[in-house]
N, C-alpha and C positions, 0 to 999 in steps of 0.2 A: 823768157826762160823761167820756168821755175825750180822750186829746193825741192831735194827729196829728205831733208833734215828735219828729223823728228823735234821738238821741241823737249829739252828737260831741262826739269826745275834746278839754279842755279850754276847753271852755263849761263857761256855768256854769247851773242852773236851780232853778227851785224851785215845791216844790208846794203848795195852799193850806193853811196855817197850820203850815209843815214849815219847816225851817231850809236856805237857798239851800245847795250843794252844787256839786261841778265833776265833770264825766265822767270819772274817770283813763285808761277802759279799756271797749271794745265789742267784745263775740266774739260776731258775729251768727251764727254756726256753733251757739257751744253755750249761745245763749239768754240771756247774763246783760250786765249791764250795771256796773261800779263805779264807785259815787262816793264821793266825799270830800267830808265837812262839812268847814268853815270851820275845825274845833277840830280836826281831824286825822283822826277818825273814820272807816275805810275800811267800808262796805257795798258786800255784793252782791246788784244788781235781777236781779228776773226779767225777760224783755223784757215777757210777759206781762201783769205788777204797770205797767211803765213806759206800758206803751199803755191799760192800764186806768185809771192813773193821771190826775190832771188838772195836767199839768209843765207849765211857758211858762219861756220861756228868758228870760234877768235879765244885768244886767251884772256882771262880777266887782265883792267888793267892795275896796274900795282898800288896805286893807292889807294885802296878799297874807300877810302874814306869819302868818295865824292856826293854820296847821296845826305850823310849825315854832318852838315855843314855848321853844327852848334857843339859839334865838339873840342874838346883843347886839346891839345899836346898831351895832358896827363890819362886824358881817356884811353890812349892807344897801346895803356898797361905794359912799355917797353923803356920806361924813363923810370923806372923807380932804381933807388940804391944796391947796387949789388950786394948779399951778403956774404960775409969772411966767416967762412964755418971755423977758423981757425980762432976765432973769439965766442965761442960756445964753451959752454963748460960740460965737461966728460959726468955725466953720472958716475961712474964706477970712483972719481976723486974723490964723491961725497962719504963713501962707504968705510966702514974705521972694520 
């Protein structure tokens, strides 16, 4: 069987018993399609292989983080200190 599922850049897919993947990149010109596994892995499809294939499109999975494996904790810009706008000082208190 194959897919009638178009390829777009940034979805994510996957095909029976294959590891889910995201589209990086589609040159319907020169035929090819790249994706990226989860683990970082870049391939390049033939459109061919893709439409022969049997792909269904999948939700990403949540921790985007799998292909970027050299980053920390503090990369993922959601650990930094909350601020208390209630320790700001008012401009208008400066004013006499």
């Amino acid at each position: 069987m194959s897919t009638q599922v178009e390829p777009e850049v940034g979805s994510w897919y996957q095909g029976p018993g294959e590891t889910p993947f995201e589209v990086v990149a589609y040159d319907e010109r020169a035929g090819v399609v790249d994706i990226q596994y989860f683990d970082g892995d870049i391939e390049e499809m033939d459109l061919e292989v893709w439409y022969d294939s049997e792909i269904t499109p999948r939700e990403p999975p949540e921790d985007w983080s799998g292909p970027f494996d050299d980053l920390e904790r503090d990369d993922f810009g959601d650990t930094e200190t909350p601020v208390h706008h209630d320790d700001w000082n008012n401009p208008i208190d400066t004013l006499e």
